[in-house]
C-alpha positions, 0 to 999 in steps of 0.5 A, a space after each residue: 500500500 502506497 502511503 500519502 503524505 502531507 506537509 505542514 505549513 508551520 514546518 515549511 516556514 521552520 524550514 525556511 527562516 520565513 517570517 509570519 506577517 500573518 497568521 490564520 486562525 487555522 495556521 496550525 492546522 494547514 498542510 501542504 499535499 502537492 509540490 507546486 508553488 506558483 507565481 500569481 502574475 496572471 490572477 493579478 491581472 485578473 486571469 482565474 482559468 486554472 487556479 490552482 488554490 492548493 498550490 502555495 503562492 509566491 509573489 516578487 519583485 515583478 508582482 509588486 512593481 505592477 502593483 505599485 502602478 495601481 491605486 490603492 483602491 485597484 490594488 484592493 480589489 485585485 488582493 480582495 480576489 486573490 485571497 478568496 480563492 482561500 489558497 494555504 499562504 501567500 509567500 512575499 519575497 525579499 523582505 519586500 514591504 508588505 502593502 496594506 491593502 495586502 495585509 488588509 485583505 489577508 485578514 479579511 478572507 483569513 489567509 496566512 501572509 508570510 515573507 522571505 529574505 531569498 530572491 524569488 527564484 530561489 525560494 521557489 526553486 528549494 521548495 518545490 525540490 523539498 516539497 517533492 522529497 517530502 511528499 513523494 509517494 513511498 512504500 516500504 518493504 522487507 529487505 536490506 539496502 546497501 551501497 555497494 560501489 556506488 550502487 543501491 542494492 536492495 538485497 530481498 528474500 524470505 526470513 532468515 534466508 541470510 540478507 542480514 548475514 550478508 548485509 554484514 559481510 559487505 560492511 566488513 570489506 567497506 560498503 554501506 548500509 542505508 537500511 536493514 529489515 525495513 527499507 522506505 522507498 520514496 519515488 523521487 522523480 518518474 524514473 528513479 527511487 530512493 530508500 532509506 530507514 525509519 528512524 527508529 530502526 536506522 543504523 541497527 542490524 539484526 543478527 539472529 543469534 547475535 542479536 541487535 548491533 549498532 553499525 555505526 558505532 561498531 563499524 564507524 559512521 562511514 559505514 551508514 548512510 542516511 538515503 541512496 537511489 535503488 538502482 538494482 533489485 537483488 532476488 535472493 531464493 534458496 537454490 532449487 535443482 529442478 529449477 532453470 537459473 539464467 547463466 548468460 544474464 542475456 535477459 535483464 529482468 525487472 520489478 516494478 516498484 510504485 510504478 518504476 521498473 528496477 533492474 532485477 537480478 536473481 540469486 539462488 544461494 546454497 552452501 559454499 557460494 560467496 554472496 557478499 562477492 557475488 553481490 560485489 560483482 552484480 553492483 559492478 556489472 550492472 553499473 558497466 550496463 549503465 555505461 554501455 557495456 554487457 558482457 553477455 551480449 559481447 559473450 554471445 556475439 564472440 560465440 556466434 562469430 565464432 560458429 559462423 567462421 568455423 561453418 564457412 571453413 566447413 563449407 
């Protein structure tokens, strides 16, 4: 299930240094649920067609120097339309002075104002990548993350089947561990994922018959890492003889994680395998795919020239 996400107005504010010129009777309450902020330069033209009053607005230099060619009674007006649409807070930029016909009309239809030392490209730009962060939809899921040479690595597998025991291994030869038992998965972008572990169970390792084990203060603090990108999948089942196991990797395999398909590699283990290495090599070898590069495929290609010279010597 895909968990939904809100932020409140007050943390954005925190988050932000931005003053409260104004705050409504419902302040405490407002939550932010989409990650757009936008610049009403046509609604204070008088242009309303696809207003988006969940959005929070933020207006600059540019909107108060056409205001300022206004009449009070004109800038009243356009305000008094403005606030109705009862959007979260109007957010002023730069320390600009806020007009009183702004700050009359605020109160009037109870609209938080708020103001802002940045520029106003800026503020927009660093909330709506914050806003996305924090509302992006996310999942969790049983497994262990790992950074491996750079690679995301989300090692799943049914209880007890050894990810922990692997996950520890890796830190032994100076990989990373991001999560542990439970990963948090945010989709960040439309093509990419991030996870990372909840607060309460971030930096433990539970090692069954050992038991819990703080990683960063048994490893050290660079052998944690607060987030990574997943960028490989990594399967692992209990060895099956009357199983068929791919032995090229000619066909890339994927799993689809809210809506994102990651690579996917499947990993049957038995006794006597590596794992810990085996993991190493899949982080390798799926970052040589990214750069261009597949093994299999030249494999395969040495192979088949090889028949077709030998065939054309036959013949």
């Amino acid at each position: 299930m895909v968990d939904t996400y809100c932020v409140p107005l007050t943390t954005l504010v925190k988050e932000f240094h931005m003053e409260v010129v104004y705050a409504a009777t419902d302040y405490q309450s407002i939550r932010l649920t989409v990650a757009d902020v936008a610049r009403p330069g046509l609604q204070l033209a008088g242009y309303f067609d696809h207003f988006e009053p969940m959005r929070l607005q933020v207006v600059g230099n540019v909107e108060v120097s056409y205001l300022q060619k206004l009449s009070p009674n004109e800038r009243a007006m356009i305000y008094d339309r403005l606030f109705s649409y009862k959007f979260p807070a109007l957010i002023i930029a730069r320390s600009i002075r806020v007009d009183p016909e702004c700050l009359e009309m605020a109160k009037k239809h109870n609209v938080t104002l708020l103001r802002s030392a940045d520029a106003t490209s800026d503020i927009i730009s660093a909330m709506i990548a914050y806003l996305k962060a924090a509302l992006a939809p996310r999942i969790t899921r049983h497994g262990v993350l790992m950074e491996v040479y750079g690679e995301g690595l989300l090692i799943l597998g049914e209880s007890g089947i050894g990810k922990s025991e692997c996950a520890v291994e890796l830190l032994k030869r100076g990989h990373r561990l991001i999560a542990d038992d439970a990963v948090e998965i945010k989709k960040i972008t439309e093509s990419s994922l991030v996870g990372n572990a909840p607060t309460l169970i971030r930096n433990y390792i539970e090692l069954r018959g050992v038991g819990i084990i703080n990683v960063a203060k048994l490893f050290g603090m660079g052998a944690v890492k607060a987030e990574n990108e997943i960028n490989l999948v990594v399967n692992i089942v209990q060895w099956n003889t009357s199983e068929v196991y791919d032995r090229l990797g000619l066909e890339q395999q994927y799993m689809e994680i809210l809506g994102v398909n990651v690579p996917m590699v499947t990993i049957p283990v038995k006794p006597g395998r590596n794992l810990a290495v085996i993991l190493e090599v899949a982080a390798m070898n799926n970052r040589q795919r990214k750069m261009g590069y597949n093994a299999a495929l030249e494999f395969t290609e040495q192979i088949n020239r090889h028949f077709d010279e030998t065939l054309g010597r036959t013949v």
